[in-house]
NUNUKE-298956 format. One record per residue: residue number from 0; residue in three letters; chain; x negated, y negated, z negated of N, C-alpha, C, CB in turn. Coordinates in Angstrom, 2 decimals, padded with zeros to 5 digits. Glycine has a CB too. Example, Ala and Ser with C-alpha at 12.3 -4.5 7.8 and 13.67 -1.06 7.14 Angstrom:
# NUNUKE-298956
NODE    nr   rest   kette      n_px      n_py      n_pz     ca_px     ca_py     ca_pz      c_px      c_py      c_pz     cb_px     cb_py     cb_pz
NODE     0    ALA       A   -013.19    005.69   -007.80   -012.30    004.50   -007.80   -013.20    003.30   -007.80   -011.31    004.47   -009.05
NODE     1    SER       A   -012.85    002.25   -007.08   -013.67    001.06   -007.14   -012.90   -000.03   -007.87   -014.08    000.60   -005.72
# end
This chain:
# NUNUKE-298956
NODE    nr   rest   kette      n_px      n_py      n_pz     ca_px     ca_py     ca_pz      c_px      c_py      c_pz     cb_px     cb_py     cb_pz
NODE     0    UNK       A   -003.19   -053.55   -057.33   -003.35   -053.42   -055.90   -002.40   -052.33   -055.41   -004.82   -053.09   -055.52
NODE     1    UNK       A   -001.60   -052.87   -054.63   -000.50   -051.84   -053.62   -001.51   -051.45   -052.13    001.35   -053.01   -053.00
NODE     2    UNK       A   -001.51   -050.54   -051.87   -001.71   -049.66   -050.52   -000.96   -049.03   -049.83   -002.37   -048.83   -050.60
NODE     3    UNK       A   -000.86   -048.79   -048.52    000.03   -048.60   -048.01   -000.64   -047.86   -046.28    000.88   -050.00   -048.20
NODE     4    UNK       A   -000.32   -046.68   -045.93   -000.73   -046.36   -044.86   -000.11   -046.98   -043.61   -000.67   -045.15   -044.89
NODE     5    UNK       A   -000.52   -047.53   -042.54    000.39   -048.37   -041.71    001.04   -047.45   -040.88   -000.29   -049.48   -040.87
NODE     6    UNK       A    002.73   -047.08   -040.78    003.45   -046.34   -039.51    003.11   -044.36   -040.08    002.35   -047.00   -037.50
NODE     7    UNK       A    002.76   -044.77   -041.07    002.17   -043.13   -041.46    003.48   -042.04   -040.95    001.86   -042.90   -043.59
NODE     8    UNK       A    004.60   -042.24   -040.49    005.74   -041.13   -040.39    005.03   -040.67   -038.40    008.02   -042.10   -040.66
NODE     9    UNK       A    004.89   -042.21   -037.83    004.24   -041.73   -036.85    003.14   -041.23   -036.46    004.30   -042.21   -036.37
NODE    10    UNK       A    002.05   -041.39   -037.77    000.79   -040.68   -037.45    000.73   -039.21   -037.86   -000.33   -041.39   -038.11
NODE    11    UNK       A    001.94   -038.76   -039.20    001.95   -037.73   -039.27    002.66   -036.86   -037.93    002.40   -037.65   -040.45
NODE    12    UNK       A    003.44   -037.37   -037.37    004.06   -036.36   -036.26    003.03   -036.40   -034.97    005.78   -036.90   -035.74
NODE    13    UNK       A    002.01   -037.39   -034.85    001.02   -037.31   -033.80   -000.19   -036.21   -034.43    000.41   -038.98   -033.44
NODE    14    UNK       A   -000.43   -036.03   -035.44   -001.26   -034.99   -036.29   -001.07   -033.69   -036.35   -001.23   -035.22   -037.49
NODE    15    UNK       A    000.33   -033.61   -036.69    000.99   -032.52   -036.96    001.04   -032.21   -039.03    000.07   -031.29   -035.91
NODE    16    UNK       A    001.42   -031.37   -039.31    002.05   -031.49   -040.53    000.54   -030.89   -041.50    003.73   -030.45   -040.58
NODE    17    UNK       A   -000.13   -030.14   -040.35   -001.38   -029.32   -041.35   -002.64   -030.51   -041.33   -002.08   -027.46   -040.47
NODE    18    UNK       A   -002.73   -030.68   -039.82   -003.82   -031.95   -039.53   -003.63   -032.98   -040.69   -003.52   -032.81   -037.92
NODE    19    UNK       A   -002.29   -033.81   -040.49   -002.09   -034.64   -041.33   -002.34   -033.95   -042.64   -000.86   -035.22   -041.14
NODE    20    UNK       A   -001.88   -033.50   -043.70   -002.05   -032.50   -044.92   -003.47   -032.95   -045.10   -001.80   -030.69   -044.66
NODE    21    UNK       A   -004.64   -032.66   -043.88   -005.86   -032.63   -044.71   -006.19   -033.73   -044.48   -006.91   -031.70   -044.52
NODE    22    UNK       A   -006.27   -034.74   -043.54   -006.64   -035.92   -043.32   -005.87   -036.51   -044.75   -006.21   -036.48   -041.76
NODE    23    UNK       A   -005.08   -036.43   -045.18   -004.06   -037.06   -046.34   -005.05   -036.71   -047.86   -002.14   -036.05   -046.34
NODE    24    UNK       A   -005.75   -035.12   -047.87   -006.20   -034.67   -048.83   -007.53   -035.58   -048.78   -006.23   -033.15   -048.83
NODE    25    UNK       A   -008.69   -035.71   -047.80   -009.36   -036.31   -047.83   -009.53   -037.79   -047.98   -009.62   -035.90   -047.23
NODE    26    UNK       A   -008.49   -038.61   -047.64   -008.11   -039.99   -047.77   -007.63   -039.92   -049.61   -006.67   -040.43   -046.44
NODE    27    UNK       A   -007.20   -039.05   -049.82   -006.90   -039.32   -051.15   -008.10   -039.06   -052.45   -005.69   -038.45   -051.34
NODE    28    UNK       A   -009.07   -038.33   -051.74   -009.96   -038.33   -052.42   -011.29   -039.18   -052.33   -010.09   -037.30   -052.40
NODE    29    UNK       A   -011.86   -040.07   -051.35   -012.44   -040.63   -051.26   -011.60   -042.04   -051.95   -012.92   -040.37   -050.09
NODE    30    UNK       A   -010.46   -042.50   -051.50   -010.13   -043.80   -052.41   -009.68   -043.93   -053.57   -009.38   -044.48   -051.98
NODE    31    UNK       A   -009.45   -042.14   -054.59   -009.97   -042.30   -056.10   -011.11   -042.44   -056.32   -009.76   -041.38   -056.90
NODE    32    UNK       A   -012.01   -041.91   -055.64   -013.43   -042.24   -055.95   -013.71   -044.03   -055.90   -014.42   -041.37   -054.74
NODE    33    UNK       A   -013.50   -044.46   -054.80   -013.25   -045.98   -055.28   -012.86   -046.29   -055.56   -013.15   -046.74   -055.10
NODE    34    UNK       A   -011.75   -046.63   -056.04   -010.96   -047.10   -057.64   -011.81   -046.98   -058.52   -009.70   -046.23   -058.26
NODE    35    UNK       A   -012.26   -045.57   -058.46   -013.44   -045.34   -060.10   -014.55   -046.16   -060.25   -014.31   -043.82   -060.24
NODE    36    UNK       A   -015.01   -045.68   -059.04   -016.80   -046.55   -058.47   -016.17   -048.61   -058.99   -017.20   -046.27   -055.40
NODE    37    UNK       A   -015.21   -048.86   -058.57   -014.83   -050.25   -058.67   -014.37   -050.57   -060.07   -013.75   -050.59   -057.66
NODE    38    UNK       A   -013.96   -049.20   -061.24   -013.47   -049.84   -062.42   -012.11   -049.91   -062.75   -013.86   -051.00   -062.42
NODE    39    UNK       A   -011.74   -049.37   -061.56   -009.86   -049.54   -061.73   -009.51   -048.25   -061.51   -008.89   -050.59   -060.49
NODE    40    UNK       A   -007.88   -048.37   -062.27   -007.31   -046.81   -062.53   -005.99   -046.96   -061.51   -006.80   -046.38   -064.48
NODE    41    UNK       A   -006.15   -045.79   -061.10   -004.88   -044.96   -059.99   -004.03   -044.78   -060.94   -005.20   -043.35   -059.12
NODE    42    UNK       A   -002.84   -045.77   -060.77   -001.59   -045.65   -061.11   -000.57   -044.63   -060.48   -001.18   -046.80   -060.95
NODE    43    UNK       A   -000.31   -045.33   -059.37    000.51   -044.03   -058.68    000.17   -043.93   -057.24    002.20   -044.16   -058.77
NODE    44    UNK       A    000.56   -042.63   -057.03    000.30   -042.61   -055.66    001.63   -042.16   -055.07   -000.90   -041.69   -055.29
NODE    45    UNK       A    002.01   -042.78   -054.16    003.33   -042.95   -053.31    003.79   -041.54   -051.95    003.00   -044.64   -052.44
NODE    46    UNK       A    002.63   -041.38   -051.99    002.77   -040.22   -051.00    002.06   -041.16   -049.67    004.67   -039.55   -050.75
NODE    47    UNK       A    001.95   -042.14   -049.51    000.59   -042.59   -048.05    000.23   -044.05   -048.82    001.46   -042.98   -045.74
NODE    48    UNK       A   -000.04   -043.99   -050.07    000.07   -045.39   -050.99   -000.64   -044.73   -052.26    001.93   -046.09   -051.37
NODE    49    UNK       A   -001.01   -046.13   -053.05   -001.75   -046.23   -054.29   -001.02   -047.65   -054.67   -003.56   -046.21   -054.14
NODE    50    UNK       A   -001.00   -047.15   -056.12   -001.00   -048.45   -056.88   -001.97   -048.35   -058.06    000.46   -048.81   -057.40
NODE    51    UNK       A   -002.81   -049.23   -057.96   -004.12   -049.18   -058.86   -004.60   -050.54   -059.63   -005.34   -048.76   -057.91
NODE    52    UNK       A   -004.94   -050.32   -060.67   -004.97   -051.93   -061.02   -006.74   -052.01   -061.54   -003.56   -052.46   -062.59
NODE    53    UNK       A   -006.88   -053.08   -061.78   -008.20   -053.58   -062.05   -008.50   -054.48   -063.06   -008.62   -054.11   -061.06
NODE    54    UNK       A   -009.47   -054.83   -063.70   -009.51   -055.65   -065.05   -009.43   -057.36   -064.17   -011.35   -055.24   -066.22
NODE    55    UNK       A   -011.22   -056.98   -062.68   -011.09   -058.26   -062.17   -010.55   -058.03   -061.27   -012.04   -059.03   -061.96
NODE    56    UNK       A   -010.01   -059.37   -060.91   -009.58   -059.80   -059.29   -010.73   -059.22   -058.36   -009.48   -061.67   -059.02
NODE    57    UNK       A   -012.05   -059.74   -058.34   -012.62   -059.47   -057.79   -013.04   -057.44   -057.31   -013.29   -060.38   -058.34
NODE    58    UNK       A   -013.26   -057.08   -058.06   -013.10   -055.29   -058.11   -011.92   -055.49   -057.26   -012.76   -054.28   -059.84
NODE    59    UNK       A   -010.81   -055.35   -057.53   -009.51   -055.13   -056.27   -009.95   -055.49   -054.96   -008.11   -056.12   -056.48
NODE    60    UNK       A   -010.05   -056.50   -054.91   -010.67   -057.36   -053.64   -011.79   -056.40   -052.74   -011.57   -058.86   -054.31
NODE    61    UNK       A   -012.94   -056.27   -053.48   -014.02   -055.38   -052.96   -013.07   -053.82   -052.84   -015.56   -055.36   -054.19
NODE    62    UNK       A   -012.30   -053.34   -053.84   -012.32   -052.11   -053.28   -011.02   -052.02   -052.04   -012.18   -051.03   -054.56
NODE    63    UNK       A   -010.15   -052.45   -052.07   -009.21   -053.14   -051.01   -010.26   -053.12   -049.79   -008.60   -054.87   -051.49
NODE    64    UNK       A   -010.69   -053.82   -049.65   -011.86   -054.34   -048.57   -012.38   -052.59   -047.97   -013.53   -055.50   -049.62
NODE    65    UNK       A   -012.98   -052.13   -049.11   -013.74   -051.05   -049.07   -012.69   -050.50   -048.53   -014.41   -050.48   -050.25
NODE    66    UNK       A   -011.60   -049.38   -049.12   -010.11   -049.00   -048.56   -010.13   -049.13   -047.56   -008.99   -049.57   -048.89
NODE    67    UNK       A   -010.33   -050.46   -046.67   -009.78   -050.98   -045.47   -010.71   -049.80   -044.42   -010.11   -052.90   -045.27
NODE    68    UNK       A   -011.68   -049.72   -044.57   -013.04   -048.92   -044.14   -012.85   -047.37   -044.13   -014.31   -049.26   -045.22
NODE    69    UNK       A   -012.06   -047.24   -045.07   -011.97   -045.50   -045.47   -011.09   -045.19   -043.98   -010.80   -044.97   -047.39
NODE    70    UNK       A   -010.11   -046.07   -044.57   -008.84   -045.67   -043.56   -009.25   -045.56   -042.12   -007.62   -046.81   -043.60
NODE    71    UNK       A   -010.42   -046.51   -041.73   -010.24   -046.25   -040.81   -011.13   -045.55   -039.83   -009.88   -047.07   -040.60
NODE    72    UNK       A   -012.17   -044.81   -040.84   -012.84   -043.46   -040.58   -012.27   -042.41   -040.58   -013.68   -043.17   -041.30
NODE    73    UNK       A   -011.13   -042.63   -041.47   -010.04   -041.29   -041.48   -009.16   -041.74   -040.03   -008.76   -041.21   -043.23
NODE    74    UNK       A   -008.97   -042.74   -039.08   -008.12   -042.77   -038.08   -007.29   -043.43   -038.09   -007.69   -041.94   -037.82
NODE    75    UNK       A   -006.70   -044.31   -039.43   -005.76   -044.72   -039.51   -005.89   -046.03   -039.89   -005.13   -044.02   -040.09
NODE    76    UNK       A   -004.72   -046.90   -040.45   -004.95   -048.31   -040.61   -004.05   -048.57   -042.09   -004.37   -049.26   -039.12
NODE    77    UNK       A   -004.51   -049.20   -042.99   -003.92   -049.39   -044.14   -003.61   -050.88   -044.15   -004.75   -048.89   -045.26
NODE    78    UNK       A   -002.72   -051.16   -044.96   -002.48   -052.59   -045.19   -002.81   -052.66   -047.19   -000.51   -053.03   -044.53
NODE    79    UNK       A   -002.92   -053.83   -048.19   -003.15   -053.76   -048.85   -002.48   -054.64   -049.63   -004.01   -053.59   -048.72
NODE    80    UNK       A   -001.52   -055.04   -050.93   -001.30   -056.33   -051.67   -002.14   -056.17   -052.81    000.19   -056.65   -052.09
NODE    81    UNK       A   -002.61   -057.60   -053.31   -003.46   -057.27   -054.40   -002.51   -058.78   -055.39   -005.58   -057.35   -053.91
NODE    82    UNK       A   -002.13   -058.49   -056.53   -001.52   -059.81   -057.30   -002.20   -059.83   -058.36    000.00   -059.87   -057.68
NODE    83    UNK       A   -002.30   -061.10   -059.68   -002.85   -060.69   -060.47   -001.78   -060.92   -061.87   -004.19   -061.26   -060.34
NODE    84    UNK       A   -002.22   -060.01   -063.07   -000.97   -060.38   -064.23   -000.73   -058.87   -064.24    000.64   -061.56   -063.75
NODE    85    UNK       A    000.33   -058.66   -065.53    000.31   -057.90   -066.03    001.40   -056.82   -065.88    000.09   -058.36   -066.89
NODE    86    UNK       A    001.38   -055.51   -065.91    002.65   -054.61   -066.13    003.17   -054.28   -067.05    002.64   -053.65   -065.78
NODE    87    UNK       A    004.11   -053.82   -066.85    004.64   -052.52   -068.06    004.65   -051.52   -068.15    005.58   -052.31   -068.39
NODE    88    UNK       A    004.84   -050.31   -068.73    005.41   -049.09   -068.11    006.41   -048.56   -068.56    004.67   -048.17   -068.05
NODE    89    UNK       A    006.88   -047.95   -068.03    008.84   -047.07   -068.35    008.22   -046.08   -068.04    010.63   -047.34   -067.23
NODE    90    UNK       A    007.58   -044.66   -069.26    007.56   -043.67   -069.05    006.25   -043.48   -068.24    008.70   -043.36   -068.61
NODE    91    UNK       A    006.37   -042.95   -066.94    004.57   -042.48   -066.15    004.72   -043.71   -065.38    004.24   -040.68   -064.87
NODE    92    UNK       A    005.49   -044.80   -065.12    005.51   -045.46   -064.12    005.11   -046.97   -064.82    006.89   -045.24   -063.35
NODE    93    UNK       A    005.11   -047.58   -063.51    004.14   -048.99   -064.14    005.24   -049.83   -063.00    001.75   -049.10   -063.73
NODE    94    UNK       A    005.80   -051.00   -063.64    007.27   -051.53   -063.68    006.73   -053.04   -064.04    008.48   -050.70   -064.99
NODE    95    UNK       A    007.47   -054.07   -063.60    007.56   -055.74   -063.66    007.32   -056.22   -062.63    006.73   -056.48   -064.51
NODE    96    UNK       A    007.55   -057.49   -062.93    006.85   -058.61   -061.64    005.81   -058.24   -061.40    006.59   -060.12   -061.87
NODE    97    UNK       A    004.43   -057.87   -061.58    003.55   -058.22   -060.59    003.73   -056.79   -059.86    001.98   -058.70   -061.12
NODE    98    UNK       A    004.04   -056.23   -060.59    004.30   -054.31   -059.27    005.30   -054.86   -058.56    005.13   -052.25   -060.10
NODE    99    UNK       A    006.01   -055.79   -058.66    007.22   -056.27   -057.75    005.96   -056.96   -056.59    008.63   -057.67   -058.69
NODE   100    UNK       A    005.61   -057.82   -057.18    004.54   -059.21   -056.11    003.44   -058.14   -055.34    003.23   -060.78   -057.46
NODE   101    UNK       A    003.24   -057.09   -056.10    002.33   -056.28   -055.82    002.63   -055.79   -054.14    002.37   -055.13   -056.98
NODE   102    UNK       A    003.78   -055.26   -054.68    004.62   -054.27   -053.49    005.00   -054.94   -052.25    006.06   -053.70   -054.03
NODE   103    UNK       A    005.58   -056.02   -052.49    005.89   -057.34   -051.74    004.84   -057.97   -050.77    006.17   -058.38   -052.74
NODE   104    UNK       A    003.82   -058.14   -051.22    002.72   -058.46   -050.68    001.85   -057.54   -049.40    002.03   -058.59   -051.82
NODE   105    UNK       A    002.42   -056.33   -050.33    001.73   -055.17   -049.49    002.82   -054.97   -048.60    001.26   -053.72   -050.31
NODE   106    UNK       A    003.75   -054.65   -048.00    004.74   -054.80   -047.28    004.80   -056.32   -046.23    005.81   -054.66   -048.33
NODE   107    UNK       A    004.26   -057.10   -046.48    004.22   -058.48   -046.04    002.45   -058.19   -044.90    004.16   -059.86   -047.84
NODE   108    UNK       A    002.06   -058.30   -045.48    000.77   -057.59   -045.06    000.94   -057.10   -043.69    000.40   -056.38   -046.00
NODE   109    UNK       A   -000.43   -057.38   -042.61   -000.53   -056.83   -041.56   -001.14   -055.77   -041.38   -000.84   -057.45   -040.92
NODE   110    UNK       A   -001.53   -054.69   -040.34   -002.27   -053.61   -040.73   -003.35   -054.03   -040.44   -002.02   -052.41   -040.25
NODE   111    UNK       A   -003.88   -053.39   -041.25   -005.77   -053.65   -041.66   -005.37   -055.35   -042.43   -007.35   -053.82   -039.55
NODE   112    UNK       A   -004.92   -055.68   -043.32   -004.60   -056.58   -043.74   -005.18   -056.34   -045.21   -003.29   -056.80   -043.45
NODE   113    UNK       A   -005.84   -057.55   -046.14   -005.55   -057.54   -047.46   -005.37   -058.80   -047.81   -006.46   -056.93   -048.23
NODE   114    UNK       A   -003.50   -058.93   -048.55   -002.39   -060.12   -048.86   -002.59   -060.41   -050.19   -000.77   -059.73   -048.64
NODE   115    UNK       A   -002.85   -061.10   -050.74   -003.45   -061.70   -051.94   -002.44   -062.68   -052.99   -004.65   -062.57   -051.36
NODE   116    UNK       A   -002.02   -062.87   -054.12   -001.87   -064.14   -054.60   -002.42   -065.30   -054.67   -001.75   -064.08   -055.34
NODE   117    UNK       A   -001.15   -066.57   -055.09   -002.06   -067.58   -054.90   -003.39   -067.53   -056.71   -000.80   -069.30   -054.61
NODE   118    UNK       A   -002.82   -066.90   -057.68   -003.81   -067.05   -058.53   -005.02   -065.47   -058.33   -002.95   -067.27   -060.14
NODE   119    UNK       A   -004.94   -064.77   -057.57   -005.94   -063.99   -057.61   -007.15   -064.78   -056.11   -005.19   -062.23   -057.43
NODE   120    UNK       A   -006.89   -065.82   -055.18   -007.65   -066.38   -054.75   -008.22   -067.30   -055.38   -007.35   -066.62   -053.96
NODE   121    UNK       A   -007.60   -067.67   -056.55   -007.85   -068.42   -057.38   -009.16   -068.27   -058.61   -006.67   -068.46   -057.78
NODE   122    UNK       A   -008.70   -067.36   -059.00   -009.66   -065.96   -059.69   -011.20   -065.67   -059.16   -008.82   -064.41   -059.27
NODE   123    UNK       A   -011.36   -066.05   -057.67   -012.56   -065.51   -057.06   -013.12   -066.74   -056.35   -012.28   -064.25   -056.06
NODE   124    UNK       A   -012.52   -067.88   -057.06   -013.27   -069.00   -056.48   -014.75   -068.79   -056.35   -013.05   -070.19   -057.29
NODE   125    UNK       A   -015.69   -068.93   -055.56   -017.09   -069.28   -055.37   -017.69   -067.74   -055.64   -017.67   -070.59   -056.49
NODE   126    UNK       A   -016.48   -066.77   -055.06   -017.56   -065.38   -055.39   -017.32   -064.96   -053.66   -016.83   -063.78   -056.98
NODE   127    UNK       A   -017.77   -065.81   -053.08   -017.55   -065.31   -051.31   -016.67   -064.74   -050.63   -018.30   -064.50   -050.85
NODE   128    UNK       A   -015.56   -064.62   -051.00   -014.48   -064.13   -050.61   -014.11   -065.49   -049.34   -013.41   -063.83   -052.04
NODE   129    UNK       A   -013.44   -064.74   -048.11   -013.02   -065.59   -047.18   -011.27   -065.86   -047.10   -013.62   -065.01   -045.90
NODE   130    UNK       A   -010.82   -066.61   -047.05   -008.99   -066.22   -047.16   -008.24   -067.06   -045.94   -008.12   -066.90   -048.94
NODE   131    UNK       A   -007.31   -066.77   -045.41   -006.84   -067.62   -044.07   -005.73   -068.48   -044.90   -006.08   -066.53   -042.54
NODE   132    UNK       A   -004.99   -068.63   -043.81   -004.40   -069.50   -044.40   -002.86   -069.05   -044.90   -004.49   -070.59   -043.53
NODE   133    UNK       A   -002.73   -067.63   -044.92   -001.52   -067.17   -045.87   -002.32   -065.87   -047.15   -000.03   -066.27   -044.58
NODE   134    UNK       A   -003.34   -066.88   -047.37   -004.36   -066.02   -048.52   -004.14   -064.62   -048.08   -003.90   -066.18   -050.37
NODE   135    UNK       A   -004.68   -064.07   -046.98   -005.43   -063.00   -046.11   -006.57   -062.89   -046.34   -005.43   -063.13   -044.82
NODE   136    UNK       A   -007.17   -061.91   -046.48   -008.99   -061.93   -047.21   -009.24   -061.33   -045.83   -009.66   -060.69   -049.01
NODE   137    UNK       A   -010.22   -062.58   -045.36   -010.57   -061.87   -044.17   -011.81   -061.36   -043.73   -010.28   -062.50   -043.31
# end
């Protein structure tokens, strides 16, 4: 799962550099806590982003979802890609196609959005998940 704060260069200059700072400290600590609570590990964090992965599709999905909620008690609006398959790593970093599809997705993504693959909608057949019609979990 890629995350992504939506326009964050403009919310930091509407904040200011200290406001933002703690709103940033607190956003970053409530959505390691979900990653954990959900089972999945914080890969990296981008500076207004996470990349975190999960065993199921489903965990991403719910905590994505959840995410969507944080953000926007903290004020702001996140967008989310979630793909499913495997990485690599080069060193501290986590590298391949799906961190490619990952990233891609999340970038594609609207704000307050979570952009999905076609095999991770696939993955959650008949577990209530809703999806539009460019596999948007809505």
């Amino acid at each position: 799962m890629f995350t992504d704060i939506v326009d964050s260069t403009q919310e930091a200059a509407r904040y200011g550099d200290e406001r933002w700072a703690e709103l940033l400290m607190r956003h970053d600590t409530a959505v390691r806590e979900e990653i954990d609570r959900r089972r999945g590990e914080c890969l990296k964090f981008t500076g207004d982003g996470y990349l975190a992965t999960f065993s199921l599709c489903e965990d991403a999905l719910r905590c994505a979802a959840a995410l969507q909620g944080i953000a926007g008690e903290h004020g702001f609006a996140i967008r989310c890609g979630v793909p499913a398959g495997d990485y690599e790593t080069a060193g501290d970093d986590a590298v391949g196609l799906t961190v490619i599809i990952a990233s891609r997705l999340m970038s594609t993504a609207r704000a307050g959005r979570i952009l999905v693959s076609d095999a991770v909608s696939t993955a959650v057949a008949g577990a209530n998940f809703q999806f539009g019609s460019w596999k948007e979990l809505t």
